[in-house]
VOGU-3710 file (C-alpha; in Angstrom, 3 decimals, decimal comma):
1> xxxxxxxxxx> 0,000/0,000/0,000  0,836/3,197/-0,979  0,692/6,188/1,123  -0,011/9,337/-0,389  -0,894/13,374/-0,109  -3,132/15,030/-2,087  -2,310/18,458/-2,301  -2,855/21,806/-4,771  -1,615/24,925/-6,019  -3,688/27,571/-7,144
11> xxxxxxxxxx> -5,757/24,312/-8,330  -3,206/22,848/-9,822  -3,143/19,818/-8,499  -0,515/16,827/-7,234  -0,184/13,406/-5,887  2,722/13,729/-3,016  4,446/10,594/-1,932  7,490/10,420/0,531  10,297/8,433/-1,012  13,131/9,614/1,691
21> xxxxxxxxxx> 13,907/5,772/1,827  14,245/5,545/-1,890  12,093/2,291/-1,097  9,518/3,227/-3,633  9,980/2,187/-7,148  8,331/5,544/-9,105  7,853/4,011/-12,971  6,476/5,628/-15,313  3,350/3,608/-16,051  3,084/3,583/-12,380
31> xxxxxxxxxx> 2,725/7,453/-12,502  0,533/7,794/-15,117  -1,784/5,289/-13,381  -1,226/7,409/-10,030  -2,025/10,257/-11,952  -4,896/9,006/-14,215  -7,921/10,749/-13,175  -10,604/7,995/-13,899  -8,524/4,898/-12,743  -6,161/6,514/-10,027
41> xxxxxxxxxx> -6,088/9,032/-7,822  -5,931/12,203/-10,382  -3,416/14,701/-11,075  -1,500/16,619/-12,669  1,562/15,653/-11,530  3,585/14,065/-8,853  6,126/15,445/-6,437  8,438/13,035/-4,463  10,499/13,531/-1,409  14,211/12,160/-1,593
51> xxxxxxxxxx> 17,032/12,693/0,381  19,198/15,715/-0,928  22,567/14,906/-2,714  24,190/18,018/-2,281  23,585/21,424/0,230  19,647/21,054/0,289  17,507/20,183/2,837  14,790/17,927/0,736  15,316/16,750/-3,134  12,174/17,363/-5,075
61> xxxxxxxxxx> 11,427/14,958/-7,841  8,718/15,943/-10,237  6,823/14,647/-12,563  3,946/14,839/-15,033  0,652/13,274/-15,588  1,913/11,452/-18,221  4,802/9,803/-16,116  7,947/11,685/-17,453  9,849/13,894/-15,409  10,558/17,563/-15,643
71> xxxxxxxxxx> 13,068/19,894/-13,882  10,396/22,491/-12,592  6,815/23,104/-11,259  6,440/26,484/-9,886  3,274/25,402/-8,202  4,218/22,096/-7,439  7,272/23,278/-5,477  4,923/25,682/-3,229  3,178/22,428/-2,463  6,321/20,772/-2,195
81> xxxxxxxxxx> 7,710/23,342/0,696  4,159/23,125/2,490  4,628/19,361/2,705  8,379/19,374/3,695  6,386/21,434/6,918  4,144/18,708/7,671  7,394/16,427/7,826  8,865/18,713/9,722  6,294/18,948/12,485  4,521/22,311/11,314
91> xxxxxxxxxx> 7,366/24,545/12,635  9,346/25,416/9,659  9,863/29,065/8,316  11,689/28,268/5,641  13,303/25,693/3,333  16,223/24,943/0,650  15,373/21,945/-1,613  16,770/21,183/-4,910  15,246/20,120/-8,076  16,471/19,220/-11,862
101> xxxxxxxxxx> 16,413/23,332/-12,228  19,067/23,982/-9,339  18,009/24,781/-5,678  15,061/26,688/-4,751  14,005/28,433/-1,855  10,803/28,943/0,278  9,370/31,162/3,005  6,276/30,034/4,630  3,763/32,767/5,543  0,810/31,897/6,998
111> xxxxxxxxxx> -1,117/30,268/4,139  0,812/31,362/1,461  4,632/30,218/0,393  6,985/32,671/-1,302  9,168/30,799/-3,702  12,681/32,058/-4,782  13,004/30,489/-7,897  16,331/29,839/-10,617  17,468/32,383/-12,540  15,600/32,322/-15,779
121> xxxxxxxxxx> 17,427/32,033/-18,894  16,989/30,973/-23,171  15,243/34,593/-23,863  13,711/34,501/-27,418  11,873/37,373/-28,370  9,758/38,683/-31,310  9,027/34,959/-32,553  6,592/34,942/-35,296  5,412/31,550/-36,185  2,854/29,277/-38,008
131> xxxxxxxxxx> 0,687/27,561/-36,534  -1,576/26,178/-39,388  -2,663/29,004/-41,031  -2,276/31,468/-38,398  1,154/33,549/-37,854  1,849/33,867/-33,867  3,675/36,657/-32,110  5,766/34,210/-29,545  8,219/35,243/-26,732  10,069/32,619/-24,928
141> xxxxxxxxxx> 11,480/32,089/-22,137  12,902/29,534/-19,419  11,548/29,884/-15,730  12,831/26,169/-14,438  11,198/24,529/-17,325  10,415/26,140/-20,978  7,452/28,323/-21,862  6,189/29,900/-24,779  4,086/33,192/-24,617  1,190/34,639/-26,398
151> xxxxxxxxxx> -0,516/38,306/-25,709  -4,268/37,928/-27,119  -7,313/40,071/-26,758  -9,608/38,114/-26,028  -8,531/35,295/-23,469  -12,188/33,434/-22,790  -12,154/32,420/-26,715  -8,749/31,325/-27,427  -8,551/27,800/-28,564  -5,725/26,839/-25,686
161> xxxxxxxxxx> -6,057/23,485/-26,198  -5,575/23,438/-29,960  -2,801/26,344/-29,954  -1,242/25,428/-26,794  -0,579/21,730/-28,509  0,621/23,209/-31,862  3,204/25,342/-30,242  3,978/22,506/-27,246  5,167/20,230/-30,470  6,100/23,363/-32,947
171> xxxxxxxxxx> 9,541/22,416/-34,589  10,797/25,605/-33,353  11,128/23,762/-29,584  12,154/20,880/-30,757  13,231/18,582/-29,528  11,685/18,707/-25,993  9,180/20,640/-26,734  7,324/24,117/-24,894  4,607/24,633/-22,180  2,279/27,531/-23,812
181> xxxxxxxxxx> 0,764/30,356/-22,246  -1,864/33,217/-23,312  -1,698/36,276/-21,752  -4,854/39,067/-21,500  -3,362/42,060/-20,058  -5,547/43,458/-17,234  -3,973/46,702/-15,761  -0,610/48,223/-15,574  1,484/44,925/-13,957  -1,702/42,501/-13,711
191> xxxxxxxxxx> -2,148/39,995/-16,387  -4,545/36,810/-16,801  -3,287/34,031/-18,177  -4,599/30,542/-19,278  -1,850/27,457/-19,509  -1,383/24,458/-21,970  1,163/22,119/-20,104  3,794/19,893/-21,539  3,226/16,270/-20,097  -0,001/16,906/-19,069
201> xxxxxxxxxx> -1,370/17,625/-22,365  -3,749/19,520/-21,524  -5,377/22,931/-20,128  -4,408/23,430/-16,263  -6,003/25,752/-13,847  -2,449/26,934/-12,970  1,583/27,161/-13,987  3,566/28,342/-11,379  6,596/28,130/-13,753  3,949/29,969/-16,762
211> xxxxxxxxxx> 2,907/32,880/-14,296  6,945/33,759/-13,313  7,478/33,848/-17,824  3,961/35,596/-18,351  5,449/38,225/-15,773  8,852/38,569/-17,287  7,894/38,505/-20,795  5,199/41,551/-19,146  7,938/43,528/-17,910  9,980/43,468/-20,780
221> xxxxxxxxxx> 7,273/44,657/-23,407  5,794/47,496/-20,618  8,715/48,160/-18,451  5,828/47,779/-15,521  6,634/47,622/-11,779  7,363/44,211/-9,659  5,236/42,532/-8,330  2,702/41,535/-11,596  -0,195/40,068/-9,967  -1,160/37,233/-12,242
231> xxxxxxxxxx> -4,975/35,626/-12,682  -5,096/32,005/-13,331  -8,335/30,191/-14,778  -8,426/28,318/-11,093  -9,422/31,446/-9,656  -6,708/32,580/-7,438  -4,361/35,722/-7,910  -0,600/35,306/-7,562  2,383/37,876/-7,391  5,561/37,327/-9,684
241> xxxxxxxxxx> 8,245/39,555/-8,346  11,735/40,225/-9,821  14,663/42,616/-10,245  15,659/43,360/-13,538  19,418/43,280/-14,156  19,874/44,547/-17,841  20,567/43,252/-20,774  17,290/41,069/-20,444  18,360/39,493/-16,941  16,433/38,837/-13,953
251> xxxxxxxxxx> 17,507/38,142/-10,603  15,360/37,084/-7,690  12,269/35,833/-9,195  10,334/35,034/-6,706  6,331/33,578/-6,732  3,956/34,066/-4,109  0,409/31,953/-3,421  -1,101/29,403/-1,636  -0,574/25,547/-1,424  -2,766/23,132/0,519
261> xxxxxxxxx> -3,057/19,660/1,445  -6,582/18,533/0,285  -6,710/14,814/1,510  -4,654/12,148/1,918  -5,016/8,061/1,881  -3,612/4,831/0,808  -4,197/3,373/-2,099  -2,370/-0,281/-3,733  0,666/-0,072/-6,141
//
């Protein structure tokens, strides 16, 4: 029997399984089954507790719905930090833990966690290109994992899932491929934005990792103020902050929301 957490992020959502033992054998097809939302628990994704191999206090291991793993989740890694808390007894202020994208840090505030995440890097800007018979105006950038972004008008009636999979597989990211996001811009430094996420496949109600590009790509087309408070389709508003360094350069990116357990149980491997 497996032991698990069920936890979320803005709505994004995660099975969490402590593997400090490395006793757990975390395959693929077992993931996706974990994952599968009609014959196992559901999710989006799955975060694992290891041991750390180098200056961290926790390793995080993450990985998708579909079983394969990926350096980053931005909302995962809230979750992550929240859980590392219960472990911990409930008294922790803050935490180092690294992942596949280099170490992060966390506060812990009440219900929210303030993420310091990796330096973002792979700026592309003033992409235009097809997708069928449409031309899009893409940025990219890296924030932990990769992320294409889109500015539209009209945010309710874009076709995310048919866009979002022509640019995740677009030669252009080849060959691993691109999370996609599409960006409304509210106000001076508040943006909504609706996800398509590599691995998933899929629409999500929230990228942690999508909200810290949305913001940067943001700042460099408006020059606007940090924090960007960012609306995801789960409901919830986040704040991206950041210092600009030049050059198109960020330092301390950091991602404020909530994370919460939801349930947890046992279920058979």
């Amino acid at each position: 029997m497996l032991r698990f957490w069920k936890m979320n992020g803005a709505g994004n959502d995660f099975v969490v399984v402590d593997n400090r033992s490395l006793s757990l054998e975390l395959t693929r097809e077992r993931i996706a089954h974990l994952c599968h939302r009609q014959r196992g628990i559901g999710a989006d994704g799955l975060l694992a507790v290891e041991p750390p191999q180098g200056d961290g206090q926790y390793r995080m291991r993450y990985y998708n719905a579909d079983g394969g793993e990926a350096e980053m989740c931005g909302n995962g890694a809230r979750c992550f930090a929240r859980f590392t808390d219960l472990l911990a007894g409930g008294n922790l202020e803050s935490v180092q833990f690294e992942t596949e994208a280099g170490m992060i840090g966390a506060q812990l505030v009440g219900t929210q966690v303030r993420l310091s995440l990796s330096e973002p890097h792979s700026l592309q800007t003033g992409l235009t290109l097809a997708v069928g018979e449409e031309a899009l105006a893409v940025d990219f950038i890296n924030t932990g994992v990769p992320h294409a972004v889109v500015f539209v008008d009209d945010l309710d009636h874009t076709d995310v899932v048919r866009l979002g999979a022509a640019l995740r597989y677009h030669p252009h990211f080849s060959p691993k491929g691109t999370n996609a996001n599409f960006v409304k811009v509210l106000a001076p430094g508040h943006i909504a934005i609706r996800t398509y996420e590599r691995g998933v496949e899929d629409e999500t109600l929230a990228c942690g990792t999508g909200m810290a590009a949305c913001a940067l790509i943001l700042h460099l087309h408006t020059g606007c103020d940090s924090p960007v408070k960012v609306d995801v389709k789960g409901g919830d508003t986040l704040e991206v902050g950041f210092e600009p360094a030049g050059h198109h350069q960020y330092h301390s990116v950091t991602l404020t929301g909530p994370a919460e357990i939801t349930f947890s149980g046992e279920t058979s491997l």
